[in-house]
C-alpha positions in Angstrom: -14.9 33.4 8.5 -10.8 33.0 8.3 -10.9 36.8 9.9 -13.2 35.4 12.3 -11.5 32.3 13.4 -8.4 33.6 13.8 -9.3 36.1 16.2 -10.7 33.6 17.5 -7.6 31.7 18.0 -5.4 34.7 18.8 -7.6 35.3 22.0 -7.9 31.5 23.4 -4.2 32.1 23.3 -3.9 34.8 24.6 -6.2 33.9 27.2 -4.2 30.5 27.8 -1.1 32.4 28.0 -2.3 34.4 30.6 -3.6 31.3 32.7 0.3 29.5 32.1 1.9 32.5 33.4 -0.4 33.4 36.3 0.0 29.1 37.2 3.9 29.0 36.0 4.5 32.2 38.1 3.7 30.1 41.3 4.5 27.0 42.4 3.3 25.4 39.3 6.6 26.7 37.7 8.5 24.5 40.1 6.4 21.6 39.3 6.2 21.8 35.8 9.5 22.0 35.2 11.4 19.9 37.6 8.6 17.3 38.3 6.5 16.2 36.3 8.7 15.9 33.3 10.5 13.1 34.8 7.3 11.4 36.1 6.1 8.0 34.1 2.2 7.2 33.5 2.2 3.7 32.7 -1.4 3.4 30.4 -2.8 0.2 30.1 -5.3 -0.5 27.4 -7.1 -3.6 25.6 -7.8 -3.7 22.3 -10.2 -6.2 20.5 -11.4 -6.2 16.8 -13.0 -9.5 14.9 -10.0 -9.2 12.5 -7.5 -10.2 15.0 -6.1 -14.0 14.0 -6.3 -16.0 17.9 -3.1 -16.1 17.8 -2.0 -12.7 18.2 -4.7 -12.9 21.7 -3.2 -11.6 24.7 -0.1 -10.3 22.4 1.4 -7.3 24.3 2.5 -4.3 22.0 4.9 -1.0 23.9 4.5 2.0 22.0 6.9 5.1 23.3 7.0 8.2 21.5 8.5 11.9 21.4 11.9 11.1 23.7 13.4 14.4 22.6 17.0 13.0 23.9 18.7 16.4 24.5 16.5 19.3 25.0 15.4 18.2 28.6 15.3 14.3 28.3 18.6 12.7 29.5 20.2 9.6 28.7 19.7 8.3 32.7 15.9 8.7 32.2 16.0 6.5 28.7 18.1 4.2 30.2 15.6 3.6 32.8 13.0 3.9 30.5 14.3 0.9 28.8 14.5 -1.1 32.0 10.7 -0.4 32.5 9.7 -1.6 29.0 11.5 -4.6 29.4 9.9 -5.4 32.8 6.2 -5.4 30.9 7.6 -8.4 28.9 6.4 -6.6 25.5 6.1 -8.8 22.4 6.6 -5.9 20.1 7.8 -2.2 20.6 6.5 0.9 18.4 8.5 4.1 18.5 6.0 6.9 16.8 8.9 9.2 16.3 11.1 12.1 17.4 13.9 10.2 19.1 16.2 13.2 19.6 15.2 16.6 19.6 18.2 18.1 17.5 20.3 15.6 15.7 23.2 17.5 14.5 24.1 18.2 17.7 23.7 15.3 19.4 27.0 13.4 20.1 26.2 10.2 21.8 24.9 8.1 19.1 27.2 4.8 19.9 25.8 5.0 23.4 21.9 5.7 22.4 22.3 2.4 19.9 23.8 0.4 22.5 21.1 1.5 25.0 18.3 1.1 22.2 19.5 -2.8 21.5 18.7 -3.8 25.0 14.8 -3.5 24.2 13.4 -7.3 23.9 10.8 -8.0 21.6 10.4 -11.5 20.3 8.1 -10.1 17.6 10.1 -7.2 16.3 10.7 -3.4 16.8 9.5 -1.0 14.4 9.9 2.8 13.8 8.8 5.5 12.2 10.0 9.1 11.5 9.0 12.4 13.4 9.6 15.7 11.9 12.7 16.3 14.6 14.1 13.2 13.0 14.3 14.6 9.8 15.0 18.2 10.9 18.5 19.7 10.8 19.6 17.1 8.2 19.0 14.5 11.0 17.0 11.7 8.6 20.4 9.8 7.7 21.4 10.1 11.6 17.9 8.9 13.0 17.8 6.2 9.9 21.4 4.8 11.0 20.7 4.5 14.8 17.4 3.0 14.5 18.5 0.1 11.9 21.6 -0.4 14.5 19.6 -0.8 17.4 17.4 -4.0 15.7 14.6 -1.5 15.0 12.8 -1.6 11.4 12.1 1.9 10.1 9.5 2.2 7.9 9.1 4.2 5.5 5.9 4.5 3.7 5.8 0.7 3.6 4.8 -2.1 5.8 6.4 -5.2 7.4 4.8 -8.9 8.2 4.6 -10.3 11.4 3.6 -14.4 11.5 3.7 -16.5 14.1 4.8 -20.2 13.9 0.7 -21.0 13.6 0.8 -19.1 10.1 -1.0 -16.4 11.3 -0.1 -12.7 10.9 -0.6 -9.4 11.3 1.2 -6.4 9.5 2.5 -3.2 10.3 2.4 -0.1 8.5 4.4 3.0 9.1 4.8 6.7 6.8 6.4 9.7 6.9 6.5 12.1 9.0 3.5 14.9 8.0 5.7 18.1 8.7 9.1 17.7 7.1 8.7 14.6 4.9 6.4 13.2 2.4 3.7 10.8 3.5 2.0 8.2 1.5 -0.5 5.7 3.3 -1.1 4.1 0.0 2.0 3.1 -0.7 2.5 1.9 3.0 -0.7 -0.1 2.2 0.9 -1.8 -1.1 0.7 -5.3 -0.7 -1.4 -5.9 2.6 -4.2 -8.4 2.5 -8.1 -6.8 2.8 -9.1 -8.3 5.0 -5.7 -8.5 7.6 -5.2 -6.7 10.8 -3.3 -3.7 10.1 -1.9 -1.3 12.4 -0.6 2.3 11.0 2.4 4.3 12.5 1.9 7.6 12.1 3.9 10.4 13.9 1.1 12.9 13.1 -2.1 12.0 14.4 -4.3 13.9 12.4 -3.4 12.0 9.3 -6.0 9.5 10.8 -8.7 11.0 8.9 -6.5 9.8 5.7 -6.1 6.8 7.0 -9.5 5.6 7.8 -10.3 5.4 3.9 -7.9 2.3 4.2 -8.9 -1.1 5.8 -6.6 -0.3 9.0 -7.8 -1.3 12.3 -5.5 1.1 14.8 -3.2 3.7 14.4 -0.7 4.6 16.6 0.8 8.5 16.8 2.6 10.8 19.1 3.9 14.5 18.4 1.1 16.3 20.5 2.6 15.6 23.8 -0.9 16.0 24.9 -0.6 19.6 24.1 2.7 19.3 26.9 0.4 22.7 28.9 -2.7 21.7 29.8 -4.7 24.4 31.3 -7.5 23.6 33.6 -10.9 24.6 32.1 -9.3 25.4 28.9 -7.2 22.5 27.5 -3.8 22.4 25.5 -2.6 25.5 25.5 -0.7 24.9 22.1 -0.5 21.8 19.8 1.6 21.6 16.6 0.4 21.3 13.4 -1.2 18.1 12.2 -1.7 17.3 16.3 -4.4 20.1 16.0 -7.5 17.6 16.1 -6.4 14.8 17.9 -4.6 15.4 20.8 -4.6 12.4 23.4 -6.2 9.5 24.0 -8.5 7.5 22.0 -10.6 8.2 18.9 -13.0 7.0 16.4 -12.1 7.7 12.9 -14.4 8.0 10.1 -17.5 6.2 9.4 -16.1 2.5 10.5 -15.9 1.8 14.3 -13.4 -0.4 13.8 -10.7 2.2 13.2 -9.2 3.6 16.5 -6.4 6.6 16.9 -4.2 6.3 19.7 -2.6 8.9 20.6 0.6 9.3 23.1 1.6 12.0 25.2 5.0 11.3 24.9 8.2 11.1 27.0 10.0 14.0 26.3 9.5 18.3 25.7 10.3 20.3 23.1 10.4 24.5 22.5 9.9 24.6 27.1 10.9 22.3 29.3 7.5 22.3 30.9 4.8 19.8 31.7 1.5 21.0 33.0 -0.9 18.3 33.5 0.3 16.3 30.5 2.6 13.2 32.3 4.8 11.6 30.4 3.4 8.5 28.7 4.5 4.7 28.0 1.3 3.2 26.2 1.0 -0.8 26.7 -1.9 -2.3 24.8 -3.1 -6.2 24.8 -4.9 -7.2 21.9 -8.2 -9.4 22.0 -10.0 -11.1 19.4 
């Protein structure tokens, strides 16, 4: 059956491959390369669960993800990322991970912290690690400019969030899947039953994990929605741990009430290509 499947898999790539180049060859390659990586899809989404206090109703939560700052994503295009976030009035920002696409190399770090503290959010910004974060020795770098720029990095533990009516809701975040070490349980340490709980995850396919725990939304990127999509066919390839979840929204497990979100992304990585995969800035309103 391995034998099997990974023929399989070897000829849907193959096949893919073939469609990328005959699509990439044309004017696709113009396209995917020099427009619509620097296009912004604006997703709108409301999200309502019985566990929510009415407090938190109509709270407005930002999540952005895969940047990649270096590789094809420039400073002017964060820099006017951040002015679009801040227009949609957020109440709390997620980042779900790879802020810079190689961190030893990257040499504007006083200028990314300075752009990264603009981002207004009454009810706090939180973070969580990608495997380009930790890659190249980058987890002390990535660690260092998200705590300067107000964000709170967790890492495999969770923060509160209460507002002045007493309520609250928490956030969770772990690890990164690839290059660190994971561990929902300890990220769940401490946090209520029977609270609304929302898990940062960089890799989406720890959701099946996840839904043994009382979470009610967890929130990923790495896929980049596959970055190639191919018509009739799909993402042409997704990385490891983005292999079952690739975009969107899913039903986890056997309890409705957990949802995967999963975001395309801002940025590329390995080719600076985007077939049919925009670039993504998720803003979701909770309901109760």
């Amino acid at each position: 059956m391995s034998e099997q499947m990974t023929r399989r898999t070897f000829i849907k790539r193959m096949a893919g491959t073939l469609f990328a180049a005959a699509g990439l060859s044309t004017g696709g390659y113009y396209y995917a390369r020099e427009l619509e990586p620097h296009m912004l899809d604006i997703t709108r989404h409301k999200l309502k669960n019985d566990a929510l206090p009415a407090g938190f109703k109509g709270m407005k939560i930002i999540q952005f993800s895969d940047t990649h700052v270096g590789f094809q994503y420039t400073m002017a295009q964060l820099e006017d990322l951040i002015s679009q976030i801040n227009k949609l009035s957020p109440d709390l920002i997620v980042f779900t991970g790879d802020l810079l696409d190689d961190p030893r190399h990257f040499q504007d770090r006083n200028q990314i912290i300075s752009m990264l503290n603009k981002l207004n959010a009454p009810l706090g910004k939180f973070a969580v690690y990608g495997n380009h974060d930790h890659g190249g020795y980058g987890s002390e770098i990535y660690k260092e400019i998200m705590e300067l720029s107000g964000f709170t990095l967790l890492l495999n533990r969770s923060a509160k969030v209460s507002l002045l009516d007493g309520s609250s809701l928490w956030i969770a975040g772990i690890d990164d899947a690839m290059l660190g070490q994971p561990d929902i349980k300890a990220a769940m340490a401490g946090i209520p039953h029977d609270a609304y709980t929302i898990l940062l995850s960089h890799a989406p396919d720890k959701a099946d994990e996840a839904a043994a725990f009382p979470i009610q939304l967890q929130l990923s990127g790495h896929s980049h929605g596959g970055q190639i999509q191919i018509p009739f066919y799909g993402p042409w390839v997704t990385p490891p741990f983005a292999e079952k979840y690739v975009e969107g929204f899913y039903t986890v497990g056997s309890n409705p009430s957990m949802k995967l979100y999963v975001n395309r992304g801002l940025g590329t990585t390995r080719l600076p290509f985007r077939f049919l995969s925009q670039p993504e800035l998720s803003l979701f309103t909770l309901q109760n």
